[in-house]
MOPAC internal coordinates of N, CA, C and O (Angstrom, degrees):
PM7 1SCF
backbone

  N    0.0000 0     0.00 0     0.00 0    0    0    0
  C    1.4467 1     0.00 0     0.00 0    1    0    0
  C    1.5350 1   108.50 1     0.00 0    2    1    0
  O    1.2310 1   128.34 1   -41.56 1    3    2    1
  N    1.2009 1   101.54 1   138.44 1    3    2    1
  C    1.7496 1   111.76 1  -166.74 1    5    3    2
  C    1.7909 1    92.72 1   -83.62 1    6    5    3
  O    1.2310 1   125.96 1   -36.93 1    7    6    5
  N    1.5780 1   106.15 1   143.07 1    7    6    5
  C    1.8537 1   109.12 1   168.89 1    9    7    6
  C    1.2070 1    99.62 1  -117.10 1   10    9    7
  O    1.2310 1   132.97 1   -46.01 1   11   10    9
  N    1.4528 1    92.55 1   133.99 1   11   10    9
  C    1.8926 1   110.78 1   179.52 1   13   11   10
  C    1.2960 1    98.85 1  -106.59 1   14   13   11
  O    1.2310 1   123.18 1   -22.21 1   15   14   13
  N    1.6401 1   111.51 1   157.79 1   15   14   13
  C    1.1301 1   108.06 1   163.95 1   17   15   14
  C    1.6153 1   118.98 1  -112.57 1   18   17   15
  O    1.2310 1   121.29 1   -32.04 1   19   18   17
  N    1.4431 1   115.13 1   147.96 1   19   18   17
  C    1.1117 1   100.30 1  -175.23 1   21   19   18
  C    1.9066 1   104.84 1  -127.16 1   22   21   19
  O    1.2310 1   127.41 1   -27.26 1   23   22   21
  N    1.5642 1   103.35 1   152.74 1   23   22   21
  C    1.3416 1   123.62 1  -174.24 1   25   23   22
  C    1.5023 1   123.38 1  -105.19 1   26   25   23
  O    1.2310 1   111.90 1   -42.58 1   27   26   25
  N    1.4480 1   132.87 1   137.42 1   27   26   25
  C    1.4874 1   105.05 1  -175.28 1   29   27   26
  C    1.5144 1   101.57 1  -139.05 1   30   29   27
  O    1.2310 1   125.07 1   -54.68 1   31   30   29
  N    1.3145 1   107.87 1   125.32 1   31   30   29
  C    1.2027 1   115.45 1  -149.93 1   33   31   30
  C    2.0873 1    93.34 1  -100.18 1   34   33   31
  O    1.2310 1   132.70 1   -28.51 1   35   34   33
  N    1.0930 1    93.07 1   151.49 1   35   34   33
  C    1.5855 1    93.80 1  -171.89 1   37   35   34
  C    1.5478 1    96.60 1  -124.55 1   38   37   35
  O    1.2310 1   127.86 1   -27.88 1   39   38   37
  N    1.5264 1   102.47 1   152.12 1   39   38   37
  C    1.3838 1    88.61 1  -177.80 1   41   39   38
  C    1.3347 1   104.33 1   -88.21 1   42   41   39
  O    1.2310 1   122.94 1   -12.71 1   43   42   41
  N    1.6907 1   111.96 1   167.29 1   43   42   41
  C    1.6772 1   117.93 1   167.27 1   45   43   42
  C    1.5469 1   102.16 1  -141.91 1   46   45   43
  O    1.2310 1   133.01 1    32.08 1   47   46   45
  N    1.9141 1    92.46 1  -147.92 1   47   46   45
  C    1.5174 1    71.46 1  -172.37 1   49   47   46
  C    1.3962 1   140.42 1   -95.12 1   50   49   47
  O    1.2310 1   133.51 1   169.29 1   51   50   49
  N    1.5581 1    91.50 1   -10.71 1   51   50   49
  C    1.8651 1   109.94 1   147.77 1   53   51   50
  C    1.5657 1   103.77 1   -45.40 1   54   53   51
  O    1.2310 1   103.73 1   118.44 1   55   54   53
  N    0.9940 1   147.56 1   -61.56 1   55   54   53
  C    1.5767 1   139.55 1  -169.11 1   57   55   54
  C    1.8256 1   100.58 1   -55.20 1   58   57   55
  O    1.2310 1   121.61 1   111.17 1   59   58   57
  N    1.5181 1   114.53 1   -68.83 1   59   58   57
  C    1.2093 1   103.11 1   176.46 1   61   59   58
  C    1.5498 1   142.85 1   -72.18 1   62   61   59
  O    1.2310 1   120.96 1  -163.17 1   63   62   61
  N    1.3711 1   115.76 1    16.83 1   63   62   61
  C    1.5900 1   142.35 1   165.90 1   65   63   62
  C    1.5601 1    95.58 1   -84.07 1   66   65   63
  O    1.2310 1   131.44 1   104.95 1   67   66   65
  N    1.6342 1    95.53 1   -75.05 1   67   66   65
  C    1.7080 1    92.37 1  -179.78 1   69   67   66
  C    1.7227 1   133.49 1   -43.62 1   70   69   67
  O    1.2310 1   124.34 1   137.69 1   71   70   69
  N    1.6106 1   109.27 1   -42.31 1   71   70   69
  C    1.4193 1   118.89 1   167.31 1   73   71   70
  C    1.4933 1   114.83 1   -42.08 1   74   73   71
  O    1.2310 1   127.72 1   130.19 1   75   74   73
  N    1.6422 1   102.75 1   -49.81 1   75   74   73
  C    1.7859 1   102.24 1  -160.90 1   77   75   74
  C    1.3216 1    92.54 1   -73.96 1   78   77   75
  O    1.2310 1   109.49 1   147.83 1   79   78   77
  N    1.7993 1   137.31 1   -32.17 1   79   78   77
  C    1.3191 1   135.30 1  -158.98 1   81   79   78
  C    1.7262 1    88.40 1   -69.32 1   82   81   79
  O    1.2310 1   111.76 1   122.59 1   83   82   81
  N    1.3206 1   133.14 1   -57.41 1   83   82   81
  C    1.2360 1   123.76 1  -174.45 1   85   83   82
  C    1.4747 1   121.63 1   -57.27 1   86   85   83
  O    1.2310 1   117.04 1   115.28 1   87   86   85
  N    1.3761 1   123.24 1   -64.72 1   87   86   85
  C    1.1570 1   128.68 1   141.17 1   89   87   86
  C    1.3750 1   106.78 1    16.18 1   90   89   87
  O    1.2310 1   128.78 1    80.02 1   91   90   89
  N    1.6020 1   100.69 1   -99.98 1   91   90   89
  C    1.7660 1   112.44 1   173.11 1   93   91   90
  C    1.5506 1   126.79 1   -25.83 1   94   93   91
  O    1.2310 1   128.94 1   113.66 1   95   94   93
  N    1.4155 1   100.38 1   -66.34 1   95   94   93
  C    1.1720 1    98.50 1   157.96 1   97   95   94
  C    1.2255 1   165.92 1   -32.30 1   98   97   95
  O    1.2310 1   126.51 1   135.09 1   99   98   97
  N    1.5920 1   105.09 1   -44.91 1   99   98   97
  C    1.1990 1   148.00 1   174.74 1  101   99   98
  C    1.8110 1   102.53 1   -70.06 1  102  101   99
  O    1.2310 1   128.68 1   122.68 1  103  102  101
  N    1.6585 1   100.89 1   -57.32 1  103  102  101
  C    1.7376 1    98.90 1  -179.51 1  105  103  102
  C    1.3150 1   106.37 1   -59.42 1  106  105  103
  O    1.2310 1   115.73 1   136.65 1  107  106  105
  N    1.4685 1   125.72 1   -43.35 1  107  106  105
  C    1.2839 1   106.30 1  -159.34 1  109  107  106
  C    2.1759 1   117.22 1   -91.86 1  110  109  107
  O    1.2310 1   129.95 1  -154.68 1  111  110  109
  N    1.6541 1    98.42 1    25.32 1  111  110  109
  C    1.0185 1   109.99 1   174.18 1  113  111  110
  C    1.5891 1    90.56 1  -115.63 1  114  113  111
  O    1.2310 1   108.98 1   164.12 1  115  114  113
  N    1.1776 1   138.24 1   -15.88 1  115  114  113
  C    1.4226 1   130.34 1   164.64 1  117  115  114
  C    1.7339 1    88.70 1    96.47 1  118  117  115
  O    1.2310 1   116.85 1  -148.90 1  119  118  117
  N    0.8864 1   123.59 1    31.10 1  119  118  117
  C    1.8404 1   106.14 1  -166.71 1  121  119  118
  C    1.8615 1    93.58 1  -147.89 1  122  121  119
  O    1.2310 1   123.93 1  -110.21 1  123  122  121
  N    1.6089 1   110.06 1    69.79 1  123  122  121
  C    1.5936 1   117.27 1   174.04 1  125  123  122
  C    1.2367 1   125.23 1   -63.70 1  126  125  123
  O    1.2310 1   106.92 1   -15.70 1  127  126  125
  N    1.1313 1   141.96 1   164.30 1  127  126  125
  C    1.6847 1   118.71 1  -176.10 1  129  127  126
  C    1.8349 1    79.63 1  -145.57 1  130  129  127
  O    1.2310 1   129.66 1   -19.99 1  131  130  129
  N    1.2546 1    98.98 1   160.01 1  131  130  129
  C    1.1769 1   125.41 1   170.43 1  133  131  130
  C    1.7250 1   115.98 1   -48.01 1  134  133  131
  O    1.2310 1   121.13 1   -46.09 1  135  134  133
  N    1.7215 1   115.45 1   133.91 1  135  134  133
  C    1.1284 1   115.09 1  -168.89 1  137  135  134
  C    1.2952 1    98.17 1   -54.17 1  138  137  135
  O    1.2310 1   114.00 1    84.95 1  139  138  137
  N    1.0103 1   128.96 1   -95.05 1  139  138  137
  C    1.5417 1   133.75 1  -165.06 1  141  139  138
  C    1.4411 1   117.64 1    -8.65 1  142  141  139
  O    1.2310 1   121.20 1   136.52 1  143  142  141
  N    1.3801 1   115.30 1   -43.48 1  143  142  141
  C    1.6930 1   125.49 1  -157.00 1  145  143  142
  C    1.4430 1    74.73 1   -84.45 1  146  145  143
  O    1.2310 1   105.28 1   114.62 1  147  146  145
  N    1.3468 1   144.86 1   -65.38 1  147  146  145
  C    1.8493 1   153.33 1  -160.16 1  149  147  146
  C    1.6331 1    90.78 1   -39.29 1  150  149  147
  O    1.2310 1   127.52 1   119.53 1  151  150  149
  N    1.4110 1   103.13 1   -60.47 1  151  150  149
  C    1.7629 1   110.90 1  -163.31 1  153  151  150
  C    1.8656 1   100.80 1   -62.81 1  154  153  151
  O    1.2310 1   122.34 1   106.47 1  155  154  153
  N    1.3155 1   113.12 1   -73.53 1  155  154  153
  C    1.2990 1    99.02 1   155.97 1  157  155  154
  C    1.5666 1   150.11 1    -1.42 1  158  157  155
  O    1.2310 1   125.33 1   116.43 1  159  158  157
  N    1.1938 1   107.36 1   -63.57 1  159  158  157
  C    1.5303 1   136.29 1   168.16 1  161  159  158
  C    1.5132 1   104.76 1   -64.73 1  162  161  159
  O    1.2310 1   114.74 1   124.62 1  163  162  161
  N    1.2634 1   127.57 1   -55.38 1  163  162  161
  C    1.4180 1   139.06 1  -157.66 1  165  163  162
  C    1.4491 1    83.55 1   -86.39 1  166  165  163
  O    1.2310 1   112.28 1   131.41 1  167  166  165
  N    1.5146 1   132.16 1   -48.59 1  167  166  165
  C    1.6096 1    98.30 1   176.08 1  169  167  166
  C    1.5830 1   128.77 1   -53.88 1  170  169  167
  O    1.2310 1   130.13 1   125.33 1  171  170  169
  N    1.0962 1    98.07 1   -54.67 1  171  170  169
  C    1.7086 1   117.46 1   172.39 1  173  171  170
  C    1.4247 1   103.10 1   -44.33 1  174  173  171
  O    1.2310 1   105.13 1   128.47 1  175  174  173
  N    1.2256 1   145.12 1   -51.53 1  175  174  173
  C    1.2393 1   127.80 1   173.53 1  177  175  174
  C    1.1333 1   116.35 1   -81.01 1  178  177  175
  O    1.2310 1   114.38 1   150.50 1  179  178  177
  N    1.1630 1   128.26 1   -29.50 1  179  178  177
  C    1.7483 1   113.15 1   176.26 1  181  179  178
  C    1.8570 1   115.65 1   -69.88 1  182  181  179
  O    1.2310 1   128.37 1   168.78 1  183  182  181
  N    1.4071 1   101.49 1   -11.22 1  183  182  181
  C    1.5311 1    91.90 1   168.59 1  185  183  182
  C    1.1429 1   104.51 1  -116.23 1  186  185  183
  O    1.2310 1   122.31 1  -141.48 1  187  186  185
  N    1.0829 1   113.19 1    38.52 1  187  186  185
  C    2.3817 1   117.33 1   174.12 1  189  187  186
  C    1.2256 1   110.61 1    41.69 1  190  189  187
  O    1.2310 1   121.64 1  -103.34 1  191  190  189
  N    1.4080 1   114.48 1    76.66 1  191  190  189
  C    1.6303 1   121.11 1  -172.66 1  193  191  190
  C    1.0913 1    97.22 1  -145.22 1  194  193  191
  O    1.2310 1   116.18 1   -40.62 1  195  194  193
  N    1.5420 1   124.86 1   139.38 1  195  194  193
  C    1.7356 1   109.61 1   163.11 1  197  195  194
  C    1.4356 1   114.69 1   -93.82 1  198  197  195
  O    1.2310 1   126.41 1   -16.58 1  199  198  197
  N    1.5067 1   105.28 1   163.42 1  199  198  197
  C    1.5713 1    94.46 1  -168.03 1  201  199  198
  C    1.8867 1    94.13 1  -114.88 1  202  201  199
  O    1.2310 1   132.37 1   -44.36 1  203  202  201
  N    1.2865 1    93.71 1   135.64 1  203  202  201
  C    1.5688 1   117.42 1   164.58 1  205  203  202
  C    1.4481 1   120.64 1   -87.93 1  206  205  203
  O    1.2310 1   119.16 1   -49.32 1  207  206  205
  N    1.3858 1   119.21 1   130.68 1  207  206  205
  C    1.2495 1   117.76 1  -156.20 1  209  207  206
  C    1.8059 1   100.14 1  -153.83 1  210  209  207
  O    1.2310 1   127.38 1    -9.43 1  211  210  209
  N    1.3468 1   103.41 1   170.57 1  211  210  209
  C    1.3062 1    92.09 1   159.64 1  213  211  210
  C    2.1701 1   101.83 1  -134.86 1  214  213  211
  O    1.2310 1   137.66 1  -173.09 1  215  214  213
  N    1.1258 1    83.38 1     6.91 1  215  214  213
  C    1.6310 1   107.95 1  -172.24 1  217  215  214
  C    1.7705 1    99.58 1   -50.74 1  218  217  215
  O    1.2310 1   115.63 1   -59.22 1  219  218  217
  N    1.1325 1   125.91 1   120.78 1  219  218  217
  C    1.7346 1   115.58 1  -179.78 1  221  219  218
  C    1.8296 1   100.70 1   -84.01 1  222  221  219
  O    1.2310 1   121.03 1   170.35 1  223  222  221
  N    1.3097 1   115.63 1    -9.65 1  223  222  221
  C    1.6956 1   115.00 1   176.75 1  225  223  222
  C    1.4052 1   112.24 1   -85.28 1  226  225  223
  O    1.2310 1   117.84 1  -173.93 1  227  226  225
  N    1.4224 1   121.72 1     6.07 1  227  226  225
  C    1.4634 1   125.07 1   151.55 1  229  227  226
  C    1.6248 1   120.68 1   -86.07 1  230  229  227
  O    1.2310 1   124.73 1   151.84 1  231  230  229
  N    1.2733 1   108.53 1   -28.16 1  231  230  229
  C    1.7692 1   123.30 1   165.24 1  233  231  230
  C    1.4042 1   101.63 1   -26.88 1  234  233  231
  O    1.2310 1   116.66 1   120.61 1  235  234  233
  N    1.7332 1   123.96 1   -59.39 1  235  234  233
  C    1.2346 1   120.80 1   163.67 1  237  235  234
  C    1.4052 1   137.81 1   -42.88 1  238  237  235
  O    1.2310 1   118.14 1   168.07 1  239  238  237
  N    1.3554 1   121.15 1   -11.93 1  239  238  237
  C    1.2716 1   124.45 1  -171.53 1  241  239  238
  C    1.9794 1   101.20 1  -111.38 1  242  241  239
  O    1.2310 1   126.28 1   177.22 1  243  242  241
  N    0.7694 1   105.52 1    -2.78 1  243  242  241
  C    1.3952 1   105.79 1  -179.90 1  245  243  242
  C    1.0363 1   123.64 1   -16.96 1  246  245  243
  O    1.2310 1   128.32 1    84.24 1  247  246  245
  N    1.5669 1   101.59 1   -95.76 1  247  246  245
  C    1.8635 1   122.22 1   163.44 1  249  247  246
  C    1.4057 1   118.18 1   -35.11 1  250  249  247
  O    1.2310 1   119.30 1   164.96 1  251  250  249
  N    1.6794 1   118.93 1   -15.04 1  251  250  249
  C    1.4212 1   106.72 1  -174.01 1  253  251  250
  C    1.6312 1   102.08 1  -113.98 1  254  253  251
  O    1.2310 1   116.99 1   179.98 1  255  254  253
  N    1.3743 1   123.33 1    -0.02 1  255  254  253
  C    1.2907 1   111.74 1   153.67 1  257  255  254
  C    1.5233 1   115.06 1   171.51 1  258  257  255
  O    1.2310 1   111.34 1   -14.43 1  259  258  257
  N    1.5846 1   133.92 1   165.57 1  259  258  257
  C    1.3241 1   105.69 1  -153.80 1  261  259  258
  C    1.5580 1   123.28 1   -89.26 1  262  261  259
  O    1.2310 1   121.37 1   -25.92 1  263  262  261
  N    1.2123 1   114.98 1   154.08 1  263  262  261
  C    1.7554 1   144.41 1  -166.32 1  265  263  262
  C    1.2695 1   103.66 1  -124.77 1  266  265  263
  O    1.2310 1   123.42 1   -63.79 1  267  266  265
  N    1.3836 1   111.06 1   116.21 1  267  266  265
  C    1.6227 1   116.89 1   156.11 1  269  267  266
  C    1.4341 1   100.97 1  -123.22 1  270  269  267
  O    1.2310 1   137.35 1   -63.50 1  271  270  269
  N    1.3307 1    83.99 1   116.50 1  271  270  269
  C    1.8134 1   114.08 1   176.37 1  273  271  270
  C    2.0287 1    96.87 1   -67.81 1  274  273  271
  O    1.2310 1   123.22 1   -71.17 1  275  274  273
  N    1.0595 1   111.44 1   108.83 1  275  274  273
  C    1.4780 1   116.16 1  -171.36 1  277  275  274
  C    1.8472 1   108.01 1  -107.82 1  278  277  275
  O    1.2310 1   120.10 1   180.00 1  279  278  277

C-alpha cells in the first residue's frame, strides 16, 4: 500500500484578502459561486496551488487563477 502525505492548510489572512479579491471579482462579472467553492478557491490560491476540480462553478474563476477540470 502506497503512503501519501497529507497537508492542511488553514486559512489566514492571505486566504481572507484573496477570498474578498475573488468575491469582488466574481460580483462584478455577475457570475457568484457558492461560499464554500469561493473559500476553497481562495485557499488554493493564497498558497500558489492550482485547484483540481471537477466542480463547473470554478469555470468562473478561470482567468483569475489556475483550474484543472480533473
Amino acid at each position: 500500500m502506497e503512503k501519501c502525505a497529507l497537508v492542511l492548510l488553514l486559512p489566514d489572512d492571505a486566504t481572507a484578502s484573496v477570498y474578498a479579491e475573488l468575491k469582488e471579482a466574481l460580483a462584478a462579472k455577475g457570475k457568484p459561486i457558492p461560499e464554500n467553492d469561493l473559500s476553497i478557491a481562495a485557499t488554493a490560491k493564497s498558497h500558489g496551488l492550482p485547484l483540481y476540480c471537477k466542480d463547473t462553478h470554478f469555470d468562473e474563476l478561470a482567468g483569475l487563477m489556475t483550474i484543472i477540470q480533473a
